[in-house]
PDB file of N, CA, C, O and CB in Angstrom:
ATOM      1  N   UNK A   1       0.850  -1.174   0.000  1.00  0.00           N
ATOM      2  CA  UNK A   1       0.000   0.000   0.000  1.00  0.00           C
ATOM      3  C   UNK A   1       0.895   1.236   0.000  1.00  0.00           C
ATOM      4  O   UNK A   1       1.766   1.293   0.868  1.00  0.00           O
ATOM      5  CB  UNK A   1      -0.967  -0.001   1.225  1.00  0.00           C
ATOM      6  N   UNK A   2       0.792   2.093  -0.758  1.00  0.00           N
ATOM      7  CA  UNK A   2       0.931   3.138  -0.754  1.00  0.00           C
ATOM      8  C   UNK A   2       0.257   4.550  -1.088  1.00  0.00           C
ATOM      9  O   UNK A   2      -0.585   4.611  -1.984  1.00  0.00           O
ATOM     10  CB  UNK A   2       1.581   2.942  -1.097  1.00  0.00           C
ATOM     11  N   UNK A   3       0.647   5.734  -0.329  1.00  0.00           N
ATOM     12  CA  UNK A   3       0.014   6.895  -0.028  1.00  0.00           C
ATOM     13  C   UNK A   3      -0.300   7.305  -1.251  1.00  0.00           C
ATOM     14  O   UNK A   3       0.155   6.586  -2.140  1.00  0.00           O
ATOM     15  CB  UNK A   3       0.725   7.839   0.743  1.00  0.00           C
ATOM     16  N   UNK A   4      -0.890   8.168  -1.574  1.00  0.00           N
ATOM     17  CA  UNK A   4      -1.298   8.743  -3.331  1.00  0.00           C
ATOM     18  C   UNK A   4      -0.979   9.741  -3.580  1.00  0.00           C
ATOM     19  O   UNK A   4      -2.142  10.137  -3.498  1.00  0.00           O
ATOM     20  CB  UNK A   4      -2.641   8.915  -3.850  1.00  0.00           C
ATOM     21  N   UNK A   5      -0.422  10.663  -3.846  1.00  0.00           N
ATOM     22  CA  UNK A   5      -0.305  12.193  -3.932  1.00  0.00           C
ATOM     23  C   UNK A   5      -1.814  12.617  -4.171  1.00  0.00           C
ATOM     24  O   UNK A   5      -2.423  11.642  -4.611  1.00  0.00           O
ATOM     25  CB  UNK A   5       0.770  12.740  -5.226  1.00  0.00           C
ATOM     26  N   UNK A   6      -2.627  13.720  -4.038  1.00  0.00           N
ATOM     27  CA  UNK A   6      -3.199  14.431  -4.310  1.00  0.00           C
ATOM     28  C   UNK A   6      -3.007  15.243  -5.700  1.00  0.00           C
ATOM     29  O   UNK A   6      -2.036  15.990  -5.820  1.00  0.00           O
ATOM     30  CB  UNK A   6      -3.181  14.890  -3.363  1.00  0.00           C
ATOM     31  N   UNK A   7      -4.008  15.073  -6.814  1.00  0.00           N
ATOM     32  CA  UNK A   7      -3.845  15.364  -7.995  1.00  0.00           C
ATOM     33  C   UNK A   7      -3.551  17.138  -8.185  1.00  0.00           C
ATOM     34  O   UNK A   7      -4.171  18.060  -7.654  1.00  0.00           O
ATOM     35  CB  UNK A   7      -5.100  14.754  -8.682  1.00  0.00           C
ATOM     36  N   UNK A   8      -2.462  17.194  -9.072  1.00  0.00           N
ATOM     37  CA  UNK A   8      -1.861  19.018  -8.883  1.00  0.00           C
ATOM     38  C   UNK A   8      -2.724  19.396  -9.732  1.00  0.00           C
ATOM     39  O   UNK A   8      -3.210  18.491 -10.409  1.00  0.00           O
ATOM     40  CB  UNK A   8      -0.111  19.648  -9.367  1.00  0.00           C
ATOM     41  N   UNK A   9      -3.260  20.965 -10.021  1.00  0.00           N
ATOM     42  CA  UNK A   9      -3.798  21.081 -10.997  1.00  0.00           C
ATOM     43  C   UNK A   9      -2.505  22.050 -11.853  1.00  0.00           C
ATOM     44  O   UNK A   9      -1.627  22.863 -11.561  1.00  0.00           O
ATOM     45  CB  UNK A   9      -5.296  21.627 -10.697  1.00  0.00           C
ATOM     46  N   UNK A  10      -3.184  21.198 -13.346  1.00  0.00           N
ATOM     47  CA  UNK A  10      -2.383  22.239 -14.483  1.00  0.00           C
ATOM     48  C   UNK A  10      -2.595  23.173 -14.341  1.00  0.00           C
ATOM     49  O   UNK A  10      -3.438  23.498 -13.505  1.00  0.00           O
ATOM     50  CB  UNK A  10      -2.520  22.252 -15.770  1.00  0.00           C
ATOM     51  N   UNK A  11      -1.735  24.341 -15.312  1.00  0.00           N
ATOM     52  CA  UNK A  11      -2.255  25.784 -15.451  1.00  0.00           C
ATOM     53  C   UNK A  11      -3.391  25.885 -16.068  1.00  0.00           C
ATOM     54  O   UNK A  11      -4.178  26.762 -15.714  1.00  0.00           O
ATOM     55  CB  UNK A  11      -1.425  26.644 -16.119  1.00  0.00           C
ATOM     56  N   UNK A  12      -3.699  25.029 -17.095  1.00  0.00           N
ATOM     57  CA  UNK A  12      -4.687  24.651 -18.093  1.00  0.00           C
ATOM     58  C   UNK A  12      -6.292  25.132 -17.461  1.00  0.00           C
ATOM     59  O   UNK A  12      -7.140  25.707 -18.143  1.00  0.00           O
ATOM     60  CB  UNK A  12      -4.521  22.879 -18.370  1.00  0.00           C
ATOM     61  N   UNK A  13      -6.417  24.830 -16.334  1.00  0.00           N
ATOM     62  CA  UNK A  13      -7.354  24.970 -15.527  1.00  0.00           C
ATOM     63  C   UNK A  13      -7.908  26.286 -15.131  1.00  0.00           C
ATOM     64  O   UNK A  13      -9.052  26.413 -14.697  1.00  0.00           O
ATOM     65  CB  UNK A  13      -7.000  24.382 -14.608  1.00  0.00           C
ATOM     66  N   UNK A  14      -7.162  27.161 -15.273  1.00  0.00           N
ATOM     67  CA  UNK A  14      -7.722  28.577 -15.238  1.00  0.00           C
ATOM     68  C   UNK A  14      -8.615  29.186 -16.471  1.00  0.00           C
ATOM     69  O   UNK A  14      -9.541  29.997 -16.487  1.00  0.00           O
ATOM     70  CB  UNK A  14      -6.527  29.472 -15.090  1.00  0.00           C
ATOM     71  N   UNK A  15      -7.772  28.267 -17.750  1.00  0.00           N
ATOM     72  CA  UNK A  15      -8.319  28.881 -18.934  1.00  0.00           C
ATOM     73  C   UNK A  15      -9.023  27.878 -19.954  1.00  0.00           C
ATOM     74  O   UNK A  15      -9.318  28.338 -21.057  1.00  0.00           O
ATOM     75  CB  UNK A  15      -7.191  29.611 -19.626  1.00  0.00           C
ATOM     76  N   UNK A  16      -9.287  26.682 -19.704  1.00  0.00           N
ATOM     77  CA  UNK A  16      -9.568  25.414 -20.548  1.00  0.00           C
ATOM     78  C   UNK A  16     -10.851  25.195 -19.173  1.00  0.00           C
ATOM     79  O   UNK A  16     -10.546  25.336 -17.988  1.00  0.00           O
ATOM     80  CB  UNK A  16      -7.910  23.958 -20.859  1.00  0.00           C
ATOM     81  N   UNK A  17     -12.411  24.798 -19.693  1.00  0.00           N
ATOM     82  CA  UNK A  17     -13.640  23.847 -19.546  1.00  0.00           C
ATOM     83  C   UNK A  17     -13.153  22.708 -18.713  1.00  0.00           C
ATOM     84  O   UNK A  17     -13.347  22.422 -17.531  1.00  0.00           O
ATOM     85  CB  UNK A  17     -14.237  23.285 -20.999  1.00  0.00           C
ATOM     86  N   UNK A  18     -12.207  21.926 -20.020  1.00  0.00           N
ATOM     87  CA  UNK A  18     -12.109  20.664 -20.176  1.00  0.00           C
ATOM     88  C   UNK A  18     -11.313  20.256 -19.212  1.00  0.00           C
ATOM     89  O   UNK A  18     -11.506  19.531 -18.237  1.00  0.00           O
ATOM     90  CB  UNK A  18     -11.739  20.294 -21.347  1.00  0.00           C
ATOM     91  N   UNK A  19     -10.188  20.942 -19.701  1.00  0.00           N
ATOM     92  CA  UNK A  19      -9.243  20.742 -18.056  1.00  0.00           C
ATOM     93  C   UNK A  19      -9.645  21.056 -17.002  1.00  0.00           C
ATOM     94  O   UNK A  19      -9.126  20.318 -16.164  1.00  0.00           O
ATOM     95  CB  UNK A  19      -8.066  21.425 -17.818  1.00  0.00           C
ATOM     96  N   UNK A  20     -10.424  21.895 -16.471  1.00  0.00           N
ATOM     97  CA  UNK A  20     -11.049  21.635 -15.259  1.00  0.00           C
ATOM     98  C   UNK A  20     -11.969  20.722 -15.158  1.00  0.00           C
ATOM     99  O   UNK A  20     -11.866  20.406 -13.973  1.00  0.00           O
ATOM    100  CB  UNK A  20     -11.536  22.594 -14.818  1.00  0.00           C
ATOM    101  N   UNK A  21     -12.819  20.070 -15.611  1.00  0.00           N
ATOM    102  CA  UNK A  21     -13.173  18.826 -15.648  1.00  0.00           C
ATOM    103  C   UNK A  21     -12.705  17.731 -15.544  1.00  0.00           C
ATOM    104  O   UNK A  21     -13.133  16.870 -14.775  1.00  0.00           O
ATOM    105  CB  UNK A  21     -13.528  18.701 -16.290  1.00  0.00           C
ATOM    106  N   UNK A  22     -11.401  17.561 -16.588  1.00  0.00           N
ATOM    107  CA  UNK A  22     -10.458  16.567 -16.297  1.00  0.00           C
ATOM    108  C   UNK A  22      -9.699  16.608 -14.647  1.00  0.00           C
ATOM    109  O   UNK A  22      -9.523  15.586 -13.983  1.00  0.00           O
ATOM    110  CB  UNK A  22      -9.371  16.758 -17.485  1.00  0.00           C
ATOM    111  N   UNK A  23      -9.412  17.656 -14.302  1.00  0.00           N
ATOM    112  CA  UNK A  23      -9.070  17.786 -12.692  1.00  0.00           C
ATOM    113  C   UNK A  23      -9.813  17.419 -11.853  1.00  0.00           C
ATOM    114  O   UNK A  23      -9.398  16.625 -11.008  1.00  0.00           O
ATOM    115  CB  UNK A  23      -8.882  18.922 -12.214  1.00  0.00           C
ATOM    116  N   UNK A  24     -11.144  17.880 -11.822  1.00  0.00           N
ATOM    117  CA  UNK A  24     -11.733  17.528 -11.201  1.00  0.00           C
ATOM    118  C   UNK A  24     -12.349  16.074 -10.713  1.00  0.00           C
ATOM    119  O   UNK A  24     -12.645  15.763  -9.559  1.00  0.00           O
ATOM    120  CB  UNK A  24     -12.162  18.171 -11.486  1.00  0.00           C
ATOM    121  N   UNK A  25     -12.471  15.208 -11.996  1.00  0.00           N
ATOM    122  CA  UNK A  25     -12.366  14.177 -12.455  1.00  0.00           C
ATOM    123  C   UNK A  25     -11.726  13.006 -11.326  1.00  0.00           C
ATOM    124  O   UNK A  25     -12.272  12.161 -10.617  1.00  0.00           O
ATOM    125  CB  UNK A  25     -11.661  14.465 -13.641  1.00  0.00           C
ATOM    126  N   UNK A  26     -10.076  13.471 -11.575  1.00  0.00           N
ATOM    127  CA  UNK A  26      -8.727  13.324 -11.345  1.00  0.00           C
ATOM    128  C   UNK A  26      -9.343  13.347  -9.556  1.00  0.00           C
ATOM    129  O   UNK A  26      -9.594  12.372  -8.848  1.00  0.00           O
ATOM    130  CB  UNK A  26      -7.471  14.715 -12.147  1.00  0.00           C
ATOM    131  N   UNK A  27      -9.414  14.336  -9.326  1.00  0.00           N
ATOM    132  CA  UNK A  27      -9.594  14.431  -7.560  1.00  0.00           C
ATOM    133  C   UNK A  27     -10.630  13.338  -7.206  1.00  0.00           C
ATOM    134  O   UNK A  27     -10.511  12.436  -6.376  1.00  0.00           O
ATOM    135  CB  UNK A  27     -10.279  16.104  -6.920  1.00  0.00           C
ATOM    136  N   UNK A  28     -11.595  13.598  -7.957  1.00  0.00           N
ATOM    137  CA  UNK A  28     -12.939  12.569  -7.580  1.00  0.00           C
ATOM    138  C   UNK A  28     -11.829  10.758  -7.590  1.00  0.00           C
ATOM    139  O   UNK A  28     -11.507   9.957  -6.712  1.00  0.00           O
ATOM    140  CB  UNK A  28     -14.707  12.727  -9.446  1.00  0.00           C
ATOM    141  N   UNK A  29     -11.666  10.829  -8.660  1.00  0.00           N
ATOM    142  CA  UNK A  29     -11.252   8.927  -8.623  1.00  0.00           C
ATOM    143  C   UNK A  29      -9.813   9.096  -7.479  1.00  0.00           C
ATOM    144  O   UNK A  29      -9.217   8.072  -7.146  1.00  0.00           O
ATOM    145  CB  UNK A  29     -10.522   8.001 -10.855  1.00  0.00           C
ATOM    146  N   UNK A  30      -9.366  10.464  -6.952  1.00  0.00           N
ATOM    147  CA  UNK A  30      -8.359  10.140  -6.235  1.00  0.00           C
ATOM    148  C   UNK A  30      -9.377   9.695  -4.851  1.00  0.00           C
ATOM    149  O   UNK A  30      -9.622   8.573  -4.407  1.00  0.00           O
ATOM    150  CB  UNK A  30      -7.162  11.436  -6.123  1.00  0.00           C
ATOM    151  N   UNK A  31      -9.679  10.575  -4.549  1.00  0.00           N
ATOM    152  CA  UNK A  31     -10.718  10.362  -3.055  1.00  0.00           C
ATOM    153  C   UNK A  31     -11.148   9.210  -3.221  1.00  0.00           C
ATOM    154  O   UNK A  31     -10.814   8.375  -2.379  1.00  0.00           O
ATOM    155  CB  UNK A  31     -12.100  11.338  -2.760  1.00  0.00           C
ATOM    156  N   UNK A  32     -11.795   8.899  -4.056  1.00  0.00           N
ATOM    157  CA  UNK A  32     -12.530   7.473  -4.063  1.00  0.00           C
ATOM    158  C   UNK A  32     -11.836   6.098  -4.247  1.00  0.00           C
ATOM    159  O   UNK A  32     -12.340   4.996  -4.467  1.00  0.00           O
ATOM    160  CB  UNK A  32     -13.469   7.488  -5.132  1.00  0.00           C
ATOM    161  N   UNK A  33     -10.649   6.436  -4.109  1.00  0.00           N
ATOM    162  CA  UNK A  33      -9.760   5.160  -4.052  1.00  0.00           C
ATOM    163  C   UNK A  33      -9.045   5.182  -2.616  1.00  0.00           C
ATOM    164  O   UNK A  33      -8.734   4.123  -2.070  1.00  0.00           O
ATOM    165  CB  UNK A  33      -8.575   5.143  -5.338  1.00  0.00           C
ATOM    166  N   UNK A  34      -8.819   6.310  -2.084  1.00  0.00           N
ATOM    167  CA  UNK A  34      -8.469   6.617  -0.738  1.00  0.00           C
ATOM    168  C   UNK A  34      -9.252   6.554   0.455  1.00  0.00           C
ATOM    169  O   UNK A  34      -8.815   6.619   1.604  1.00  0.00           O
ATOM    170  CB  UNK A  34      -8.109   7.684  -0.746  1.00  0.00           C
ATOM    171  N   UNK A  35     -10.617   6.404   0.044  1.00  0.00           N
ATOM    172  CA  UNK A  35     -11.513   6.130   0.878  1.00  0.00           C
ATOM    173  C   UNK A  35     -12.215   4.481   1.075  1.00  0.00           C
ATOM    174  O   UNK A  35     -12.895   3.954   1.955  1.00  0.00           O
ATOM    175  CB  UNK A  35     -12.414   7.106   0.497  1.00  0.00           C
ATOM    176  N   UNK A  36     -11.654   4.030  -0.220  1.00  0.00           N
ATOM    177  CA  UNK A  36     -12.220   2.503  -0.658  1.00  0.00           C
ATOM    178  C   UNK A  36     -11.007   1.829   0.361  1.00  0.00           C
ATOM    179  O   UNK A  36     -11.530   1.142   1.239  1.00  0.00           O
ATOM    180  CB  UNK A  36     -12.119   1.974  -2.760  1.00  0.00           C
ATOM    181  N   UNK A  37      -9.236   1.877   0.458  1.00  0.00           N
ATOM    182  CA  UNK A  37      -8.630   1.777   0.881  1.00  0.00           C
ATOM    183  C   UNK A  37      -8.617   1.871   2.586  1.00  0.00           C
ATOM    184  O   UNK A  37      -7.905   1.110   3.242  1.00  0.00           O
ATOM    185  CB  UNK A  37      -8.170   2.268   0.166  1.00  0.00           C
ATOM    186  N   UNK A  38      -9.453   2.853   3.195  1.00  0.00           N
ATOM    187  CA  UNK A  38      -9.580   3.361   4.419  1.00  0.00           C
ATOM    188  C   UNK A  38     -10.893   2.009   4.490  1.00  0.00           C
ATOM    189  O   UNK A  38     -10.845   1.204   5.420  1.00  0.00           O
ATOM    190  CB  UNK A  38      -9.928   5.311   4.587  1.00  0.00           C
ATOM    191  N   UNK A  39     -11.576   1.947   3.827  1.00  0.00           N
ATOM    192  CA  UNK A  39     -12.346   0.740   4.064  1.00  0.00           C
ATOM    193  C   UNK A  39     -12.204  -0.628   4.302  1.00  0.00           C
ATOM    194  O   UNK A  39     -12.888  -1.317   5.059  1.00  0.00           O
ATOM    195  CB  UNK A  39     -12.882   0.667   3.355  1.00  0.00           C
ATOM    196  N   UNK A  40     -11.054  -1.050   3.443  1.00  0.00           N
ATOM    197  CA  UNK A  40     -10.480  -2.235   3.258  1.00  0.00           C
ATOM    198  C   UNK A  40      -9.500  -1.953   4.577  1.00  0.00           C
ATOM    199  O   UNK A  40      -9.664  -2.864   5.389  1.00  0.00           O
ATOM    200  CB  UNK A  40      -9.803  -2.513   1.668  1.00  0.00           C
ATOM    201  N   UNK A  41      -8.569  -1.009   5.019  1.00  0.00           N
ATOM    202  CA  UNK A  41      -7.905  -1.433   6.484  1.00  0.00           C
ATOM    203  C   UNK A  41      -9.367  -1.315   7.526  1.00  0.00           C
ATOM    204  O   UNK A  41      -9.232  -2.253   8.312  1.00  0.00           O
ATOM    205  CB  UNK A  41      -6.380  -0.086   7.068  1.00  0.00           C
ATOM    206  N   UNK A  42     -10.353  -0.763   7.779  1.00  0.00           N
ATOM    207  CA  UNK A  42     -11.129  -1.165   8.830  1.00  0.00           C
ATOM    208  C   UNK A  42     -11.577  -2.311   8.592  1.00  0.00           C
ATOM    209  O   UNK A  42     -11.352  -2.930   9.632  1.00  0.00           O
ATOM    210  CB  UNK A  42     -12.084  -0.392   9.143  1.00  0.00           C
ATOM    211  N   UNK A  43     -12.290  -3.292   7.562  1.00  0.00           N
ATOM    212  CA  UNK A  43     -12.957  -4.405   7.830  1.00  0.00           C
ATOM    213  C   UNK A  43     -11.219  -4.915   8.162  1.00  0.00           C
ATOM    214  O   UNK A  43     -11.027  -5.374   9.288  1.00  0.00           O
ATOM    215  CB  UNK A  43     -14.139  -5.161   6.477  1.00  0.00           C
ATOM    216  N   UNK A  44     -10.751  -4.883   7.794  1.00  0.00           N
ATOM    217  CA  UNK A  44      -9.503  -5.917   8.173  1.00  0.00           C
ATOM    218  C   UNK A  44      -8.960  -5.752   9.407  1.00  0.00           C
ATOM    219  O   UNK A  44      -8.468  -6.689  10.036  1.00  0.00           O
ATOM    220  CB  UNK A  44      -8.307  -5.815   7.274  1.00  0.00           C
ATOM    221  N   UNK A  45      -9.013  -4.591   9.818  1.00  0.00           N
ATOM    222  CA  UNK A  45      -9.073  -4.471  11.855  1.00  0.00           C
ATOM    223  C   UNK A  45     -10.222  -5.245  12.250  1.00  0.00           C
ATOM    224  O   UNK A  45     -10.057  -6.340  12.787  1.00  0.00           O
ATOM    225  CB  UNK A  45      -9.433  -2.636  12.691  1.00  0.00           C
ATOM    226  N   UNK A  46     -11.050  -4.908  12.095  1.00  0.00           N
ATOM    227  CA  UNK A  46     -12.306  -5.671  12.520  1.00  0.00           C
ATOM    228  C   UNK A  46     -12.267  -7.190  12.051  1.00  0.00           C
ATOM    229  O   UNK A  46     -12.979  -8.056  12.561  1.00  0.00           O
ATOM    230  CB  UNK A  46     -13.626  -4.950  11.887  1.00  0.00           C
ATOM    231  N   UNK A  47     -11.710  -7.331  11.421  1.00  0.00           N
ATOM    232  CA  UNK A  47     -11.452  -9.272  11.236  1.00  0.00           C
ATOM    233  C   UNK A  47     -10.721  -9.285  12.332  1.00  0.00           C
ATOM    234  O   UNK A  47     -10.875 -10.227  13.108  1.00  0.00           O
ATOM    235  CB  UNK A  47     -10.459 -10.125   9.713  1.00  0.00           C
ATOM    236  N   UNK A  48      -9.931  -8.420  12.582  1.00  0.00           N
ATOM    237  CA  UNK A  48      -8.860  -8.806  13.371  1.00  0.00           C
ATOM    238  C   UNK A  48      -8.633  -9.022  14.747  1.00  0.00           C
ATOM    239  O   UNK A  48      -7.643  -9.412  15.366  1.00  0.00           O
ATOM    240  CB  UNK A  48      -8.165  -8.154  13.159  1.00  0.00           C
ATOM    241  N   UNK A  49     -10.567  -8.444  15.328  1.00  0.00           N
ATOM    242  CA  UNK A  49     -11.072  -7.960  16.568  1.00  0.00           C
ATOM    243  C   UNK A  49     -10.588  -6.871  16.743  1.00  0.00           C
ATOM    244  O   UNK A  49      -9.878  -7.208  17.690  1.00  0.00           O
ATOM    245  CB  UNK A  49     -10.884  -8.676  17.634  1.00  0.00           C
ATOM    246  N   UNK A  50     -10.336  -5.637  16.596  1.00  0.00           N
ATOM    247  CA  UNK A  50     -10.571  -4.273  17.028  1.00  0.00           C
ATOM    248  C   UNK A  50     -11.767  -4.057  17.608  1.00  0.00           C
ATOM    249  O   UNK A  50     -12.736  -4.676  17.168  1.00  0.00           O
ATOM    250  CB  UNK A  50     -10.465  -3.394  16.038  1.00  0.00           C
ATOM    251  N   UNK A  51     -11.858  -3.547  18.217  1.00  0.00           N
ATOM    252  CA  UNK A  51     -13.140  -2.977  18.867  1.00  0.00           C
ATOM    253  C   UNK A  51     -13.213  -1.174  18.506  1.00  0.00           C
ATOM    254  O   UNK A  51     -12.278  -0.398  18.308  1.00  0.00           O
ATOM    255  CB  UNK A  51     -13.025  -3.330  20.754  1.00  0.00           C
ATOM    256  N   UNK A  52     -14.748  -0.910  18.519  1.00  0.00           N
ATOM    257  CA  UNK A  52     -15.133   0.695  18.370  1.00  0.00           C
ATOM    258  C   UNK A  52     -14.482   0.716  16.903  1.00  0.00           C
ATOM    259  O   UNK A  52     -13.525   1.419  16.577  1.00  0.00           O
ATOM    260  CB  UNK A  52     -14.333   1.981  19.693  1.00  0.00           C
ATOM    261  N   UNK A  53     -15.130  -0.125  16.129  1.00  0.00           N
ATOM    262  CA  UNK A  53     -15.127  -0.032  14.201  1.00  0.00           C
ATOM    263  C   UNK A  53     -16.207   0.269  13.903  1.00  0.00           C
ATOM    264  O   UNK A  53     -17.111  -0.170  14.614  1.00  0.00           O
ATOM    265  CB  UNK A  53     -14.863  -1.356  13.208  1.00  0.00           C
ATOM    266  N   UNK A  54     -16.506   1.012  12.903  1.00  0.00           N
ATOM    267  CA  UNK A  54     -17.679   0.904  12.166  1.00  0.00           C
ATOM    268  C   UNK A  54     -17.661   1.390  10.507  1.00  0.00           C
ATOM    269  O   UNK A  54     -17.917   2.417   9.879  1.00  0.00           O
ATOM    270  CB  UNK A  54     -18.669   1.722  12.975  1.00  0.00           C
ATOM    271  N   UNK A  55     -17.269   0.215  10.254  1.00  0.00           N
ATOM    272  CA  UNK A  55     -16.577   0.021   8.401  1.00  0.00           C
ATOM    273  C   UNK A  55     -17.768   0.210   7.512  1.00  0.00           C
ATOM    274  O   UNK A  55     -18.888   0.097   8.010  1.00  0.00           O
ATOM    275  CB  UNK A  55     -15.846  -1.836   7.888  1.00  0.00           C
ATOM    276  N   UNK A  56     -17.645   0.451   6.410  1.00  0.00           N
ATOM    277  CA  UNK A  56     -18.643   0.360   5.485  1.00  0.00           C
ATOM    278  C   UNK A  56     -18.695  -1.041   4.969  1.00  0.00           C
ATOM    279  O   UNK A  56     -17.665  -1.710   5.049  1.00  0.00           O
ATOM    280  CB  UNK A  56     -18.453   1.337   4.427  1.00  0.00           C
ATOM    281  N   UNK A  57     -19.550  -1.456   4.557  1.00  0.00           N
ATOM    282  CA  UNK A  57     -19.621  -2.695   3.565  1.00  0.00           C
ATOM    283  C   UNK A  57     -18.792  -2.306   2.403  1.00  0.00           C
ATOM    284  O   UNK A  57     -18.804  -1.146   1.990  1.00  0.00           O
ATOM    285  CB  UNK A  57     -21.175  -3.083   3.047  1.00  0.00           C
ATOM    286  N   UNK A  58     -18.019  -3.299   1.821  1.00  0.00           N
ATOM    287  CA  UNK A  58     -17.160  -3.369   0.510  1.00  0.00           C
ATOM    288  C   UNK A  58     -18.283  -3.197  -0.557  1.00  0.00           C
ATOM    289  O   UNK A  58     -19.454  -3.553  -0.425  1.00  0.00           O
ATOM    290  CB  UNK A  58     -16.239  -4.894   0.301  1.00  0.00           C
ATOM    291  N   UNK A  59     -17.667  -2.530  -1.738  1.00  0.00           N
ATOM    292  CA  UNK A  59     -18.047  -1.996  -2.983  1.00  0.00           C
ATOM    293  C   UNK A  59     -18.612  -3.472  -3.593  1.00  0.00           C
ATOM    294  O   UNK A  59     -17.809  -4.393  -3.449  1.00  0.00           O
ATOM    295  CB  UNK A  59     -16.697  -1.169  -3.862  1.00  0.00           C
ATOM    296  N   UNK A  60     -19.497  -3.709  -4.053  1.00  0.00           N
ATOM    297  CA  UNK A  60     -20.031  -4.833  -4.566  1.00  0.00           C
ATOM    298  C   UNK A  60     -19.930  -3.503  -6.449  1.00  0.00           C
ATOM    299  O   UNK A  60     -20.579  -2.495  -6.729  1.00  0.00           O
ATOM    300  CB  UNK A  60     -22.021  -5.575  -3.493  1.00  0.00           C
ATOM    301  N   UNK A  61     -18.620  -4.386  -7.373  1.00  0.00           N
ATOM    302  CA  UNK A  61     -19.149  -3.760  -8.706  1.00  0.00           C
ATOM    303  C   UNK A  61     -19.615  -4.589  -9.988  1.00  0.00           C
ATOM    304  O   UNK A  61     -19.536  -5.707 -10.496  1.00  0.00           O
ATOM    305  CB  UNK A  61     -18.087  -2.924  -9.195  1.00  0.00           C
ATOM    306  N   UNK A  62     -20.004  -3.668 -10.128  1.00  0.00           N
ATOM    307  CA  UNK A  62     -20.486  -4.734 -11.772  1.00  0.00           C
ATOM    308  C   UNK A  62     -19.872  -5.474 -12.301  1.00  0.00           C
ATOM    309  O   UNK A  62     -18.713  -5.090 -12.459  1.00  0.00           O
ATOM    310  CB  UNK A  62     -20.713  -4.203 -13.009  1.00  0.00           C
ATOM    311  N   UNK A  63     -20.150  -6.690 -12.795  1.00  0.00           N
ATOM    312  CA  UNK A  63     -18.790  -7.246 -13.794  1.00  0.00           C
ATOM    313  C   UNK A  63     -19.051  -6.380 -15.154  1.00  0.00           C
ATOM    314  O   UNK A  63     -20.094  -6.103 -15.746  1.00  0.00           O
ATOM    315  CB  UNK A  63     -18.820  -9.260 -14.228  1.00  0.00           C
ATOM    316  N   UNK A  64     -17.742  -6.079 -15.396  1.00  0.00           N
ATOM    317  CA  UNK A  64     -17.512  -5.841 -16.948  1.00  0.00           C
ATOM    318  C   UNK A  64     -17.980  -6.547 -18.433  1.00  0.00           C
ATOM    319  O   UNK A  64     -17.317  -7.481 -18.886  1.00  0.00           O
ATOM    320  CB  UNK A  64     -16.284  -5.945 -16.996  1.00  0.00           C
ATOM    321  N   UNK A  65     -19.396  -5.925 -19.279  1.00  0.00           N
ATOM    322  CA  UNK A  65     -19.472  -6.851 -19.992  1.00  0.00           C
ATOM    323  C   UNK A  65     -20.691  -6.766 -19.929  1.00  0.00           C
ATOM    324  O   UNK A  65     -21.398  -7.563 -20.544  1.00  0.00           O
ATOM    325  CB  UNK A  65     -18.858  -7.932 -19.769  1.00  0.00           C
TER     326      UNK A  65
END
């Protein structure tokens, strides 16, 4: 496991739609992998008996196709 940087924004972003979209984008799938991660170490404390957890249920996703 490792930490993620936080996505930089281009300069692009002051003056480009798109690129701010694409940034924004960029932040969204960053959080949401950093938070899926924060999920996966609590159920795994909680396998582990930790006490005072309260994990989310794992991402159930679509299969591809």
């Amino acid at each position: 496991m490792r930490v993620q940087p936080k996505p930089v924004p281009p300069d692009e972003v002051l003056t480009s739609r798109i690129a701010g979209e694409r940034y924004d984008n960029a932040v969204e799938a960053w959080g949401e992998e950093g938070w899926a991660t924060v999920g996966r170490l609590c159920r795994f404390f909680d396998a582990m008996g930790m006490k005072g957890l309260s994990c989310p249920p794992p991402e159930i996703r679509p299969r591809p196709g």
